[in-house]
C-alpha positions in Angstrom: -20.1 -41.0 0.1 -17.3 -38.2 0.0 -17.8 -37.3 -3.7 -20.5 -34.7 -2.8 -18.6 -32.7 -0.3 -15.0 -32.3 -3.1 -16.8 -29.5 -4.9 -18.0 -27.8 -2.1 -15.0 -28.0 -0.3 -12.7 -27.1 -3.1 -15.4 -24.0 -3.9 -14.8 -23.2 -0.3 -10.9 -23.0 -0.8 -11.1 -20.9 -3.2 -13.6 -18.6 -2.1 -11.4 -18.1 0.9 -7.9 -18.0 -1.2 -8.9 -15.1 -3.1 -10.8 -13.2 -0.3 -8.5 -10.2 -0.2 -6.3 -9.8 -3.1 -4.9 -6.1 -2.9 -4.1 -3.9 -6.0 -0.1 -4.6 -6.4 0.0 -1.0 -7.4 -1.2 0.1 -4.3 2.5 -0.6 -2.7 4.1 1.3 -5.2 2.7 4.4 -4.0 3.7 6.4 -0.8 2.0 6.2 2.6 0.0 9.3 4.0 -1.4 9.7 7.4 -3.1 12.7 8.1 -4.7 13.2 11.5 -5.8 16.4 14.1 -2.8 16.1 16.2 0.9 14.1 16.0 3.3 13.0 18.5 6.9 12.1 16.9 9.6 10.5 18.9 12.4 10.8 16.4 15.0 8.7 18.5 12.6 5.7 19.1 11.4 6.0 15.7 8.1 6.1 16.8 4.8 8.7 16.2 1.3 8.3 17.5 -1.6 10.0 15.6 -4.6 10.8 16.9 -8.6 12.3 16.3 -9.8 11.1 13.5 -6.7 9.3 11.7 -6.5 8.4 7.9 -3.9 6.0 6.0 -3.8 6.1 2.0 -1.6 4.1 0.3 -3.4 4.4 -3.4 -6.5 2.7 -2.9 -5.9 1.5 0.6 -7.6 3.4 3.2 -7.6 2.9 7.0 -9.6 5.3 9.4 -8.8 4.5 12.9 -9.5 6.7 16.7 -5.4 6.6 16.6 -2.3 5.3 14.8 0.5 4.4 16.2 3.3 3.9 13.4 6.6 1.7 14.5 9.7 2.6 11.9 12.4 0.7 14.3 13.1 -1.6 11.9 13.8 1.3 9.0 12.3 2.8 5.5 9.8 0.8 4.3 9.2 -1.8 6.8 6.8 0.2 9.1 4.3 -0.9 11.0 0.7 0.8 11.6 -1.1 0.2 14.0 -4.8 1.2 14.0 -6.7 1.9 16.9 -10.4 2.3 17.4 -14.5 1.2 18.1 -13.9 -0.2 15.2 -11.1 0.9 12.9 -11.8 0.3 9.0 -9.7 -0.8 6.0 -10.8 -1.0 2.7 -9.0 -1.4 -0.6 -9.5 -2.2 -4.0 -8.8 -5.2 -5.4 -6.8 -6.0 -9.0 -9.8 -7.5 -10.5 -11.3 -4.0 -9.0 -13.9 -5.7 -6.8 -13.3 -4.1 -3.4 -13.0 -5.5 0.0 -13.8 -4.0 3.4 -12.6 -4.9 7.0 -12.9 -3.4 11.0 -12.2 -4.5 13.3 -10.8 -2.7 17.1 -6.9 -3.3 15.9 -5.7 -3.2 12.3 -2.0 -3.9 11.9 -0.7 -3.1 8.9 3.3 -4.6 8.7 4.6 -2.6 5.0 7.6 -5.1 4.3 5.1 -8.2 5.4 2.0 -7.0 3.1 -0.2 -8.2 5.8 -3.2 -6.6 7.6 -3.8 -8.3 11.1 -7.3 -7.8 12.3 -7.7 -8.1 16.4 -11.1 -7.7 18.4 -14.0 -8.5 17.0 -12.7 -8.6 13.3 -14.6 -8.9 10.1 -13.5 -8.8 6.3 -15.4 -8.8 3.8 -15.6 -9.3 -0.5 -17.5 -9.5 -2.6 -19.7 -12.6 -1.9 -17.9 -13.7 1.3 -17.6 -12.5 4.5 -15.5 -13.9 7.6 -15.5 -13.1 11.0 -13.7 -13.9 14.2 -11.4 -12.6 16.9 -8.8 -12.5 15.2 -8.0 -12.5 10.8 -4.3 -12.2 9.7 -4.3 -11.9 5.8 -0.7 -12.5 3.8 -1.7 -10.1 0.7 1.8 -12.1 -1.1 1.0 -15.7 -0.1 -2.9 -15.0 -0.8 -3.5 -17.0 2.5 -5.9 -15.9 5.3 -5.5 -17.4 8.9 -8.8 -16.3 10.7 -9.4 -17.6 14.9 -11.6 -17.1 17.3 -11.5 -15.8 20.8 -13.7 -15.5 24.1 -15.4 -12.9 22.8 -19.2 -13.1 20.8 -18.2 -15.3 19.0 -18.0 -17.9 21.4 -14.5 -19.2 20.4 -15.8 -19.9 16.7 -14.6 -18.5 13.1 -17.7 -17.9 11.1 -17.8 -17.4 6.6 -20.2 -16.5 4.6 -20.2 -17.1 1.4 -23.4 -15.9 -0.6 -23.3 -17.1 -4.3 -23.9 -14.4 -6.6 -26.3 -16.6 -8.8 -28.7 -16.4 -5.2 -28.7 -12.2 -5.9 -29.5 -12.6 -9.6 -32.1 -14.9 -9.1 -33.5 -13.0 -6.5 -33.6 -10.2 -9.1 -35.3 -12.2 -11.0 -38.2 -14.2 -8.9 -39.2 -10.3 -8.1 -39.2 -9.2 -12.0 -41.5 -12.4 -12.7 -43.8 -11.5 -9.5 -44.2 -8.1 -11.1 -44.9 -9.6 -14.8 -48.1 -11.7 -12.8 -49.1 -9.0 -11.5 -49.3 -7.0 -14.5 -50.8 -9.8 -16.5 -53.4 -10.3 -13.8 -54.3 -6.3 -14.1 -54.8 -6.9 -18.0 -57.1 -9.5 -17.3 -59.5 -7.7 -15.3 -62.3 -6.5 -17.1 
């Protein structure tokens, strides 16, 4: 009775485990934030950008309202936080398929390699998309934690998953609708 629902659950798994894969190379590469205006508190250890905010870090990009980056805890372990209605990330994968994400907060912990997704969050790749509250994605451990909230989505995670075969034989039924119609034109006398 259970024997039908092991490949779909383990296509499921896996869908999900390789939802957002970053480009390793990507945290080789130094940060940039540039930004219309910039508050720095050097003895907190503390700035806040605002107007139209931009992090690169190769090919991750985050465009937020305002940034506030955290550097208590020293070089290289900074924390971003993204502000905005919504704030984007995207990046592109190793296998080069890119994935996209918004969400009202983006927190982006360096040493962690996470991005934390808060208020009406969504992330997307490729085929798949998930949405919730709340997504937390460990770009190390490959392992995505997603949660709902009171919000619209009535306390419920919702994924997508779109196979890719449905797109090609989409592709398809519409290239043999237009060879029928063709044929039908010949056949008119």
């Amino acid at each position: 009775m259970y024997r039908p629902f092991i490949p779909l659950a383990i296509s499921l798994l896996l869908g999900v485990s390789q939802l957002a894969l970053a480009d390793s190379s990507d945290f080789s590469k130094p940060i940039k934030v540039d930004s219309k205006s910039q508050f720095v508190d050097g003895k907190n250890k503390t700035s806040l950008f605002k107007d139209d905010v931009r992090i690169t870090q190769g090919s991750l990009i985050i465009d937020a309202d305002e940034v506030e980056v955290i550097a208590t805890a020293g070089e290289g372990k900074e924390v971003f936080v993204a502000r905005g209605k919504p704030a984007s990330y995207s990046q592109t994968m190793d296998d080069g398929t890119p994935v996209q994400a918004k969400a009202n907060e983006i927190r982006y912990e360096v040493s962690k390699r996470t991005i934390s997704l808060a208020g009406n969050a969504e992330l997307q790749q490729d085929t798949s998309m998930v949405k919730g509250d709340n997504i937390t994605y460990d770009m190390a451990k490959e392992q995505l934690l997603a949660t709902g909230g009171d919000g619209d989505s009535n306390g419920r995670v919702t994924t997508v998953f779109r196979p890719e075969s449905f797109d090609n034989l989409s592709e398809q039924d519409e290239s043999d609708n237009d060879n029928a119609q063709d044929a039908k034109e010949e056949d008119k006398p």
